[in-house]
TIZAMAR-300480 format. One record per residue (C-alpha): x, y, z; residue in three letters. Coordinates in Angstrom, 3 decimals, always signed. Layout:
// residues N
X	Y	Z	code
X	Y	Z	ALA $
...
//
This chain:
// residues 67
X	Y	Z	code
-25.976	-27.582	+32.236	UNK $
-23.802	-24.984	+33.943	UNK $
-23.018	-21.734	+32.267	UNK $
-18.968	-21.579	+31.180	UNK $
-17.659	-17.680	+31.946	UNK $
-14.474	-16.878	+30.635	UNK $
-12.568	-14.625	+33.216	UNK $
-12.687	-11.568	+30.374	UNK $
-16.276	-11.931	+30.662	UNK $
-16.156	-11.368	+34.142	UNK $
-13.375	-8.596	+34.519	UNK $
-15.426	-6.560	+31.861	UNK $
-18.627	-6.898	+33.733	UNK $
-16.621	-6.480	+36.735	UNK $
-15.704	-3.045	+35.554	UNK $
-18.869	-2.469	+33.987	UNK $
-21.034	-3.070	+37.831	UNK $
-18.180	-0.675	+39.607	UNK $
-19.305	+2.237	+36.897	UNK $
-22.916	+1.782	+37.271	UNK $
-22.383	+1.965	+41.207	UNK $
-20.571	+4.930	+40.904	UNK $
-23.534	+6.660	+38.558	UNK $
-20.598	+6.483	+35.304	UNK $
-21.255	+3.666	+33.165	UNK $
-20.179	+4.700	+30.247	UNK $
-21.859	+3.780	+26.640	UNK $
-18.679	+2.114	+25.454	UNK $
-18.095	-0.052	+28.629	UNK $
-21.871	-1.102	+28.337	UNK $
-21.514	-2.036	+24.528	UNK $
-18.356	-3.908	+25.669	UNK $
-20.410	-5.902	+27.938	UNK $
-22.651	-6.879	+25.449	UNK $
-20.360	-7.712	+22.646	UNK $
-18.276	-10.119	+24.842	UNK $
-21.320	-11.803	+25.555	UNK $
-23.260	-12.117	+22.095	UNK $
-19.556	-13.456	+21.218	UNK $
-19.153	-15.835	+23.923	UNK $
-22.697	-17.571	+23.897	UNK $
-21.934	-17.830	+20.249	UNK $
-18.545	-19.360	+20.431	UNK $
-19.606	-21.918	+22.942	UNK $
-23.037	-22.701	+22.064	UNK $
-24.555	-21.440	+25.029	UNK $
-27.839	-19.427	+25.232	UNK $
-26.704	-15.548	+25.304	UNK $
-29.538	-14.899	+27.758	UNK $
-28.504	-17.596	+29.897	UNK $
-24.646	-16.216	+29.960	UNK $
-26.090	-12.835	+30.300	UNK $
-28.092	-13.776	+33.566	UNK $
-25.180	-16.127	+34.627	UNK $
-22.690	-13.297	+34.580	UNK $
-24.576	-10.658	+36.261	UNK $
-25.323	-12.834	+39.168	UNK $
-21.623	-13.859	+39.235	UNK $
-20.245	-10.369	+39.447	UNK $
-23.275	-8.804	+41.454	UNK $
-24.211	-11.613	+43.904	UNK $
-21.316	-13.792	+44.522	UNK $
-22.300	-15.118	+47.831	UNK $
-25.499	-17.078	+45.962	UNK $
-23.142	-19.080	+44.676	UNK $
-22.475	-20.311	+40.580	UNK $
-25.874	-21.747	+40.181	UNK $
//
């Protein structure tokens, strides 16, 4: 089954990859991250380790593909 992402999922971890390139991720953008996620896999049923995984290689390696 293919892993939903809500676009807020992916602007925040969006935001949250440009910090960490730039050496400035901040504590609050990380916990931001997290939050959206642990609510998201919970709100759709979906494993949070599987939407965690699913979102970082969204954001970080787009040119794999979704999956």
């Amino acid at each position: 089954m293919a892993i939903e992402l809500s676009d807020e999922l992916i602007r925040l971890e969006e935001a949250a990859w440009a910090e960490q390139q730039e050496n400035r991720l901040t504590v609050e953008t990380a916990q931001a991250v997290q939050t959206a996620i642990t609510a998201h896999a919970e709100a759709t049923g979906q494993s949070r380790d599987e939407v965690e995984a699913a979102l970082k290689k969204h954001v970080r390696h787009p040119a794999e593909g979704d999956g």
